[in-house]
N, C-alpha and C positions, 0 to 999 in steps of 0.2 A: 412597556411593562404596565398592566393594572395599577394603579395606584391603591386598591388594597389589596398587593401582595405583596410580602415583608421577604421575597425571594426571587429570585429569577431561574423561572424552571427551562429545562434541558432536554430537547429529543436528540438522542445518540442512535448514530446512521453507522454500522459499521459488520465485516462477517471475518475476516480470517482472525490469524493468531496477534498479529500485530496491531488489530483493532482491538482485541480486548486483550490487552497488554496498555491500551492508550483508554479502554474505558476504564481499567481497574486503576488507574493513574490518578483519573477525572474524583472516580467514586471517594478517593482518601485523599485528594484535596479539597473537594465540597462537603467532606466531615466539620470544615471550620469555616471563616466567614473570610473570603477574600480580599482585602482591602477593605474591610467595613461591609462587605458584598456578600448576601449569602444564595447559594446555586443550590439545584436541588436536577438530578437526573430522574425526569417523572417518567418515560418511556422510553425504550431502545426497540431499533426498527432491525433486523439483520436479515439473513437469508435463510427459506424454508429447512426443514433439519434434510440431511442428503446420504442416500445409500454410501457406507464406508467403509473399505475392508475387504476381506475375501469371505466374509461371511455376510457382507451387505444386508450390516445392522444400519438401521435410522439413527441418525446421530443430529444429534444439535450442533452451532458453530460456533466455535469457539466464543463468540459476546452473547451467544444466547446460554452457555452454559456460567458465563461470568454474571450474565445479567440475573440467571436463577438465584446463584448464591447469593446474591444481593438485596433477591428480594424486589427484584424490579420488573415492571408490565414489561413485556414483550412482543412484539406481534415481528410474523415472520411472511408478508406478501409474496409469492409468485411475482405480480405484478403491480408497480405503483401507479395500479390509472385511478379513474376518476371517483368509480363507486368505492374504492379503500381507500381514500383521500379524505371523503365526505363523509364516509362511517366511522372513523378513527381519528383524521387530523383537525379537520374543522374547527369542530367543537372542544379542541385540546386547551386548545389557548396557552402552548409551550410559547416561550417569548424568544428562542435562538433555537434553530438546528444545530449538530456537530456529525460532521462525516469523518470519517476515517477509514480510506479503502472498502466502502460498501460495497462496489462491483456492479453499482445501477446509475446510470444519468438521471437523475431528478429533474421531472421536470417542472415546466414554471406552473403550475397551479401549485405543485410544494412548496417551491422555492417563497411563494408570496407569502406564505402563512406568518411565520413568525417574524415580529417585529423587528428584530437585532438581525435577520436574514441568518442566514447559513452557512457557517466557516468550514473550511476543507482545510486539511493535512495533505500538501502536496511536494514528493520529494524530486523535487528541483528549486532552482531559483530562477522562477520565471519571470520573465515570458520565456526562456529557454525550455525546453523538452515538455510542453507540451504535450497529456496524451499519454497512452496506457503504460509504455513501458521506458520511464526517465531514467529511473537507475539503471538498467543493460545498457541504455543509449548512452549515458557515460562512461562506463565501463568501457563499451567497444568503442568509443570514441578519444579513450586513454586519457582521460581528463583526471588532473589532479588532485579538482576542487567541484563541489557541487553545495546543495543546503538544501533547506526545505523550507517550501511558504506557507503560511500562513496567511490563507485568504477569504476574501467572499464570492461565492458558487453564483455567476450567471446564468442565463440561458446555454451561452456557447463553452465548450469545454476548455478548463484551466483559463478562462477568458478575462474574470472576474478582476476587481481591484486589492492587491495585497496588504494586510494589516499590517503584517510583519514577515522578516528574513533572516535565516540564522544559516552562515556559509561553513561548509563543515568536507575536511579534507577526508580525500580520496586515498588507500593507500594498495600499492600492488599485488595484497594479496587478498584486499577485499573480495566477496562473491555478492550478486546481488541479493542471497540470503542475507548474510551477515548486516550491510546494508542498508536491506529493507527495515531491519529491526533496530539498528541504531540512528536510522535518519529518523523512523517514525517517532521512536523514544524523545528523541531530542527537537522533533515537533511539535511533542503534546507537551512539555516542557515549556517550551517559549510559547505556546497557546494559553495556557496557565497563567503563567507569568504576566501577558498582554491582555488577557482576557478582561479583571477588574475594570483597565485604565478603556476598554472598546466599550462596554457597558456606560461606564462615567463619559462617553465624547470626550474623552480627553487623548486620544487617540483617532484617526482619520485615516479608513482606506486609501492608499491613491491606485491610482489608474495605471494598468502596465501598457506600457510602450510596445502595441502591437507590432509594432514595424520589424522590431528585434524579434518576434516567435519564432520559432524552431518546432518542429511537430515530430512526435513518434509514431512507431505503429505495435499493432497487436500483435504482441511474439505469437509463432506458431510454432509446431512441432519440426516441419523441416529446417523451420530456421538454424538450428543445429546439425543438419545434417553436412558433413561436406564427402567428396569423393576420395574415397582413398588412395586414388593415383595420381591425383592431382592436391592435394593436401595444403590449406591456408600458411603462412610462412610461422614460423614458431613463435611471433611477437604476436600475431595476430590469433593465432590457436590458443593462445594463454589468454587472452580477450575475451576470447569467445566461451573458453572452458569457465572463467569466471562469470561471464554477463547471465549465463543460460543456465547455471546450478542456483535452486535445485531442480529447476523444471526449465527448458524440457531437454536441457544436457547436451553437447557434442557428442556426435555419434557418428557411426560411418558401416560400411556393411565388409565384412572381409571375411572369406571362405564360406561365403552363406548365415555366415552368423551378424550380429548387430554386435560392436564395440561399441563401449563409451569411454570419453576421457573424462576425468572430471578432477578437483584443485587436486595439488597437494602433490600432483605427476602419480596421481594414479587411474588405472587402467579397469575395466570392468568388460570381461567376455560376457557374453549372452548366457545365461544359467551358472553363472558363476558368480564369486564376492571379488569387489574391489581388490586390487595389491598395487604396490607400488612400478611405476614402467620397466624400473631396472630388470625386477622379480619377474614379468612377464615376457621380456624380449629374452629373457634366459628359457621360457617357455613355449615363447614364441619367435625363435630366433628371424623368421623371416616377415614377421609385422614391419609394413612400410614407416610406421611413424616412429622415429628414435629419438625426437627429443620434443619436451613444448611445455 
């Protein structure tokens, strides 16, 4: 940090709901001075505003509409290369990045700028899951218990050394929405919290024990899909109806039409609203799937 500056300023990397739910967090606890420490959010970086709706208005993302009310610079890149790097970051002289589900790899020309490096909100406790999508990965892999790290941003993904771990139960009727929003919650939380003592060195990243990673991959759309005559067993379809709500759902195709199952055991025809399976096998008496 400057030695004349009585602050340590802030670029906030972040684009859905859950990022500015964790910058609106950030914003009203750097209203006061943290441990003797005072923060300042001088820029936030998020994603271009994007066609939304069936009237496919421009809309802004959720941290850049959080960031407006704030009162805070913006910039919204297509791409993080070099020439946006050099006309924007350079000469910023922010002392810490903070990511939070931005939806971009940074790379290492960013990564060097600020002094205190770059902490990520990453919901696993890795080196386990690894990679786009760690919440479904436990979810379909019927795990208990998961948390979220607190770490510093590498070159290589989720690679980095973790400040901090906060382990937080799983429970059956979690969806990876729900999830997504309470893992993140309770990461920007213990960011908070550690953040003062990383600032002071009184705190020390350590190195995760790559031996132990586990890696995910990029949900896709068929990932959801299964056959509906051959149909995943009912432990494993509750799995799956949880890991892939709200995107991109269990689905299947039957009399030409697309079904979806989704929590809660309810059932969704193609041009129709959600009901419960009971309500629908009364409608659909000969639907192969009876229970999940």
């Amino acid at each position: 940090m400057n030695p004349n500056k009585d602050r340590t300023e802030v670029v906030f990397l972040g684009t859905p709901t859950v990022s500015s739910s964790a910058l609106e967090v950030l914003i009203k606890s750097f209203s006061y001075p943290l441990d003797n420490l005072n923060f300042i959010i001088k820029t936030v970086i998020t994603a271009p505003d994007n066609l939304i709706g069936r009237k496919q208005l421009l809309t802004p993302t959720p941290v850049a509409k959080t960031a407006s009310r704030n009162a805070i610079k913006t910039l919204k890149p297509v791409k993080l290369d070099s020439e946006f790097i050099s006309k924007n970051l350079k000469d910023l002289e922010a002392d810490l990045y903070i990511l939070v589900a931005y939806g971009k790899i940074l790379p290492a020309s960013l990564l060097g700028i600020p002094q205190f490096g770059t902490i990520n909100i990453h919901p696993s406790l890795l080196p386990k899951y690894r990679g786009p999508s760690p919440i479904q990965s436990a979810i379909l892999q019927g795990d208990s218990k998961s948390g979220v790290s607190v770490m510093l941003l590498d070159e290589k993904m989720d690679h980095g050394p973790i400040i901090s771990q906060k382990e937080l139960v799983l429970h059956p009727t979690d969806t990876a929405d729900s999830l997504s929003s309470n893992f993140f919650s309770e990461g920007i939380k213990e960011l908070v919290k550690i953040l003062p003592k990383y600032i002071k060195g009184q705190v020390f990243p350590i190195e995760q024990d790559h031996s132990k990673a586990t890696f995910t991959k990029l949900i896709k759309k068929t990932d959801g899909f299964f056959e509906v005559s051959t149909p995943p067993s009912p432990k494993k379809l509750d799995r799956m109806i949880r890991a892939f709500y709200p995107w991109p759902t269990v689905w299947t195709k039957w009399n030409d039409k697309v079904v979806k199952l989704l929590p809660n055991k309810t059932v969704q025809m193609e041009g129709k609203k959600p009901i419960f399976l009971k309500n629908f096998l009364h409608g659909y008496p000969n639907f192969p799937i009876k229970e999940f």
